[in-house]
C-alpha positions as CSV (number, residue, x, y, z in Angstrom):
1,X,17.6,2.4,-6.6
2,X,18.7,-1.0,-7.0
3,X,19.9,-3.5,-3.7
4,X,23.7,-2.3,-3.4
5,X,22.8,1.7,-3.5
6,X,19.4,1.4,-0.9
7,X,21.7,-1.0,1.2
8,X,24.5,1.2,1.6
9,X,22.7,4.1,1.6
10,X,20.8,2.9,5.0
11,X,23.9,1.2,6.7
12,X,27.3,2.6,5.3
13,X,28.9,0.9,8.4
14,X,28.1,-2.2,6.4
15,X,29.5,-1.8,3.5
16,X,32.0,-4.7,3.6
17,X,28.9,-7.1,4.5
18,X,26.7,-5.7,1.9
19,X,29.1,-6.4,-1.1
20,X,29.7,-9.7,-0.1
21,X,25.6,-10.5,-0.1
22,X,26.2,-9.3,-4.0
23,X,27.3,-12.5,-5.7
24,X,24.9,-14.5,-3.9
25,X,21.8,-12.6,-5.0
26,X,22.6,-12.7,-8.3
27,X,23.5,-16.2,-9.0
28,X,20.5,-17.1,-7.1
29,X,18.4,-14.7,-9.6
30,X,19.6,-17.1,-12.4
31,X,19.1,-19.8,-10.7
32,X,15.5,-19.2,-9.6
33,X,15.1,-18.5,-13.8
34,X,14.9,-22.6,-14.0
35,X,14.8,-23.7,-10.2
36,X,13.1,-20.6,-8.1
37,X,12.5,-23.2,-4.9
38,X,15.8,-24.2,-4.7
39,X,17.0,-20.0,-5.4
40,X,14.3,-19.1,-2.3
41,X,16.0,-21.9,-0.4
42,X,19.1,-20.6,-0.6
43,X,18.0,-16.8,-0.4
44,X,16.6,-18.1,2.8
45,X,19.4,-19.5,4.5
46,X,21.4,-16.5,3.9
47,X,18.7,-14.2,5.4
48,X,18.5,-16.7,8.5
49,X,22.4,-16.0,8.9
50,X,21.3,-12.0,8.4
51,X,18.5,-12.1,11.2
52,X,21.2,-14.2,13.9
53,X,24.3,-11.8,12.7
54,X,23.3,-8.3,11.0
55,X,19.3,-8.1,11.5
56,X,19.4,-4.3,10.5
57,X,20.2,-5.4,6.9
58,X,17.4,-8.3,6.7
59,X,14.5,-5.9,5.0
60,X,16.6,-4.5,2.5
61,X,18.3,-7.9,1.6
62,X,14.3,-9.5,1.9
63,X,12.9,-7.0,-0.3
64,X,16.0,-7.7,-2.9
65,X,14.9,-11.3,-2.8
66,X,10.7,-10.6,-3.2
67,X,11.7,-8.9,-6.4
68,X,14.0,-11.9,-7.8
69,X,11.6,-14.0,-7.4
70,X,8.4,-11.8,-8.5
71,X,10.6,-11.3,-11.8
72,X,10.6,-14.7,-12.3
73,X,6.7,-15.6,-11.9
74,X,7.4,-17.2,-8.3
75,X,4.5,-14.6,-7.0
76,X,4.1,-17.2,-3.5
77,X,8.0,-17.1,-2.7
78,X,8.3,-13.2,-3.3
79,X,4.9,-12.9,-1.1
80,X,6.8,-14.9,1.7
81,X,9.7,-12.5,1.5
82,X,7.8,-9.5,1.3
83,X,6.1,-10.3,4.7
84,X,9.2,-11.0,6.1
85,X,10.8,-8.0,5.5
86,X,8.0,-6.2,6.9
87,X,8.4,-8.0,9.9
88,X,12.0,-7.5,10.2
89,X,11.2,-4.1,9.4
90,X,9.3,-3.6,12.8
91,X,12.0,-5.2,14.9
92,X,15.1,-3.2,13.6
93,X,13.9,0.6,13.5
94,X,13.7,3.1,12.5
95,X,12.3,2.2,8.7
96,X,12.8,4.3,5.6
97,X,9.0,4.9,4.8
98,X,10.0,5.8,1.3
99,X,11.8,2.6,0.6
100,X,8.8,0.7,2.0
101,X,6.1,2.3,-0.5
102,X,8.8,1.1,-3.4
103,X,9.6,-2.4,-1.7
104,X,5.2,-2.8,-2.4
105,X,6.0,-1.5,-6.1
106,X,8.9,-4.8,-6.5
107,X,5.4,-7.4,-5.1
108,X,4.4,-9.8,-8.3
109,X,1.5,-7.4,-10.0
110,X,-1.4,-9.5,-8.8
111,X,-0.4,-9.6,-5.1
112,X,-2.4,-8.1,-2.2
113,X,-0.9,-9.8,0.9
114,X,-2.2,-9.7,4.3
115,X,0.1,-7.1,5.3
116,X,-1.3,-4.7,3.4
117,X,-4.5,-4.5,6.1
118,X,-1.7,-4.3,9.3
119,X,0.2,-1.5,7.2
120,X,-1.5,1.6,9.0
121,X,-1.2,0.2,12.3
122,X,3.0,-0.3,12.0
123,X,2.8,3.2,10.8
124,X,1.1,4.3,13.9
125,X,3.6,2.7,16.2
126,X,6.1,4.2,14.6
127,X,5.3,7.4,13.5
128,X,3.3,10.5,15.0
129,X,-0.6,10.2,13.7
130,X,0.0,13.1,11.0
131,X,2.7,11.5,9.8
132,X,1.1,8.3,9.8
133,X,-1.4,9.2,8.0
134,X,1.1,11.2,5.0
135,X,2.7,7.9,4.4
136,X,-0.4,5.5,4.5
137,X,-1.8,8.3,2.0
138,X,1.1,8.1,-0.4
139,X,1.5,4.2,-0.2
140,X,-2.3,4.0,-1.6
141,X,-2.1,6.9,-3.7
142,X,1.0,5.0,-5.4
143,X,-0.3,1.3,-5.1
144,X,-3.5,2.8,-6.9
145,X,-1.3,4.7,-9.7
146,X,0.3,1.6,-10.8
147,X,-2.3,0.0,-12.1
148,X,-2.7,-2.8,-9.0
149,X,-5.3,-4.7,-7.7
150,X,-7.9,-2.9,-5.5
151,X,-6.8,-2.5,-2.2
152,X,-9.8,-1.8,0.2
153,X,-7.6,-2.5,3.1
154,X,-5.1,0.1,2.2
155,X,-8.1,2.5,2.0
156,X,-9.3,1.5,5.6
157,X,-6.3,2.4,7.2
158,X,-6.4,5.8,5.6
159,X,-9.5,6.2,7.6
160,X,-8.4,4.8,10.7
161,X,-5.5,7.2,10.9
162,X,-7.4,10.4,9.4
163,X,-9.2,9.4,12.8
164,X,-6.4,9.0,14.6
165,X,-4.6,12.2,13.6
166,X,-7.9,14.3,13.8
167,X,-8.2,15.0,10.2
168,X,-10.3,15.7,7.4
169,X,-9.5,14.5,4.1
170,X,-9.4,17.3,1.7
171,X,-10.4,20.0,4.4
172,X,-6.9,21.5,5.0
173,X,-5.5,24.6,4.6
174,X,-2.0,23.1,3.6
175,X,-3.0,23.5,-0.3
176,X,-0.2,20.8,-0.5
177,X,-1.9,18.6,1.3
178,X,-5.4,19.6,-0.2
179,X,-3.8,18.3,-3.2
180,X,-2.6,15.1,-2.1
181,X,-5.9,14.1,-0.4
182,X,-7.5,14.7,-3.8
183,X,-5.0,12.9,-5.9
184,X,-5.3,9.8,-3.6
185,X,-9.2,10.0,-4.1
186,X,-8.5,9.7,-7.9
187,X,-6.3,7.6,-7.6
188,X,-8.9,5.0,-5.8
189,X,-11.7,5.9,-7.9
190,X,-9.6,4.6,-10.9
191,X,-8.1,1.4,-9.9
192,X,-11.3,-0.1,-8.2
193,X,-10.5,1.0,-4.2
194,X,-13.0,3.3,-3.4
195,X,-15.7,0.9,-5.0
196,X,-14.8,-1.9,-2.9
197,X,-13.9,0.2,0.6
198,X,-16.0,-0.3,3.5
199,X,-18.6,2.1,4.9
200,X,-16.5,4.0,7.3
201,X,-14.2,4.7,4.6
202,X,-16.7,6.5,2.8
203,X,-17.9,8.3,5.9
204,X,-14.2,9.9,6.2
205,X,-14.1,10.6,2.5
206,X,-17.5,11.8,2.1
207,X,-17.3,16.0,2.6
208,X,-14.1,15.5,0.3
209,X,-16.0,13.5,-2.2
210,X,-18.9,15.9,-2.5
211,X,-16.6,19.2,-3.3
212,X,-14.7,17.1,-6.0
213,X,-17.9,15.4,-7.3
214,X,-19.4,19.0,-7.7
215,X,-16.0,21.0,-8.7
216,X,-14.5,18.0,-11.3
217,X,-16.7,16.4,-13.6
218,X,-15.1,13.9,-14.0
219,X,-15.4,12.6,-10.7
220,X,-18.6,13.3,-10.7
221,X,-19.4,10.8,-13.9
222,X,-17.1,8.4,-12.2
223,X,-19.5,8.6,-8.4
224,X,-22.2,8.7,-10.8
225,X,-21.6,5.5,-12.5
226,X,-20.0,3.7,-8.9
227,X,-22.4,1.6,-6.7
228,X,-20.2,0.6,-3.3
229,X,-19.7,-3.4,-3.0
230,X,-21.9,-4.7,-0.2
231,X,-20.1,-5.7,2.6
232,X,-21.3,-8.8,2.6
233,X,-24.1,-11.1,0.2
234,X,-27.0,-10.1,1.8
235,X,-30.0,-8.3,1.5
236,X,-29.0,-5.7,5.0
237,X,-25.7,-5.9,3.1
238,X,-27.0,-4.7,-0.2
239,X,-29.2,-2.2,1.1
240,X,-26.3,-0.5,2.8
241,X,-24.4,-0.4,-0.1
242,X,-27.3,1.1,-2.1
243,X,-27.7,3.8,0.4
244,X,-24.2,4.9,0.8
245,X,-24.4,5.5,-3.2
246,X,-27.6,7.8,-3.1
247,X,-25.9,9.5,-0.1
248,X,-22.9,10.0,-2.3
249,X,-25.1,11.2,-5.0
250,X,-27.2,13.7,-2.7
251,X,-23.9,14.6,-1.8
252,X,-22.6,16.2,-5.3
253,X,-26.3,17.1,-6.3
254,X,-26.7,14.6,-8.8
255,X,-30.4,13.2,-7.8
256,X,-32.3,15.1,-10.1
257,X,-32.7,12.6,-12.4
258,X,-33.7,9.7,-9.8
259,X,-35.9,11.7,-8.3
């Protein structure tokens, strides 16, 4: 949905306010075609009068301004937006989860920002733990689709709230959910996540991981040919990383030909 139909979608009682932000965001998406600092200034100002006046609308008008100025190659303005609204998203509940997976979809294509490892934790202040852990699940799932950078943080929180909500990826009896777990471990495998997540991440995702690598081949070719990234450049570090692969390959019963 574009800006007018999210915006009066979430706050009909400010329709009147809404229309009027209209012409504003659109000259300044011209503008920031030639002059994007002088466009975020003025996007800026606007959303300075939005936080003193009408706060509820700042992370739908923020997100409206991250993706003016990601369309125009200004990826450190849209950035600066984008946290924005995330923080304006916590202080005016409640948040429409759906329209903050898209508002990650409208970030410049190369951008991870440093919300992205702070993500599961405003979930879990917001949400109950299972549901936490559905929305986390189908930010990453959809952040990983798209064809984005890597996003080991997004990953972590997955863990951290499988945790938190008592859960097993990929060991429910919901075959909805069975499905979803699996699709976001696809997902990760293919865009470079699950290659550069952490150890713990691995540990949550490890019984789910073995059934696919032994049911799916290609899974299986894909946690063949992956070797985790160490934590860190050392030798302990490297080791680790090492290890957690021949786990995962004990795991799907491919060590017959290292052994």
């Amino acid at each position: 949905l574009g800006f007018l139909a999210r915006a009066l979608n979430r706050h009909p009682a400010h329709r009147d306010r809404v229309v009027a932000l209209l012409p504003g965001l659109r000259g300044n998406e011209t503008l920031a075609e030639t002059k994007p600092g002088r466009a975020s200034d003025a996007l800026t100002r606007v959303a300075d009068d939005l936080a003193r006046t009408a706060p509820e609308l700042l992370p739908v008008y923020l997100d409206e301004c991250c993706r003016i100025l990601a369309g125009v190659g200004s990826d450190s303005y849209a950035v600066r937006f984008f946290e924005r609204a995330r923080a304006a998203e916590a202080a005016t509940p409640p948040a429409d989860e759906a329209d903050v997976v898209e508002a990650h979809l409208r970030l410049p294509h190369g951008a991870r920002p440093a919300s992205l490892t702070r993500h599961h934790t405003a979930l879990a202040a917001r949400l109950a733990p299972t549901d936490a852990y559905r929305w986390q699940r189908r930010l990453l799932t959809t952040w990983c689709e798209s064809g984005r950078r890597a996003a080991p943080a997004l990953a972590a929180g997955l863990a951290d709230l499988a945790a938190a909500a008592d859960l097993t990826p990929g060991a429910g009896t919901d075959p909805a959910e069975r499905a979803a777990d699996e699709r976001a471990v696809r997902a990760m495998l293919a865009n470079g996540t699950l290659e550069a997540a952490a150890d713990p991440v691995w540990t949550a995702l490890g019984p789910l991981l073995d059934r696919l690598g032994r049911e799916d081949p290609e899974v299986r070719r894909a946690l063949v040919l992956l070797v985790p990234e160490p934590a860190r450049d050392s030798a302990k570090a490297k080791a680790a990383a090492a290890a957690r692969a021949v786990t995962t390959l004990a795991g799907i019963g491919a060590t017959a030909p290292f052994t």
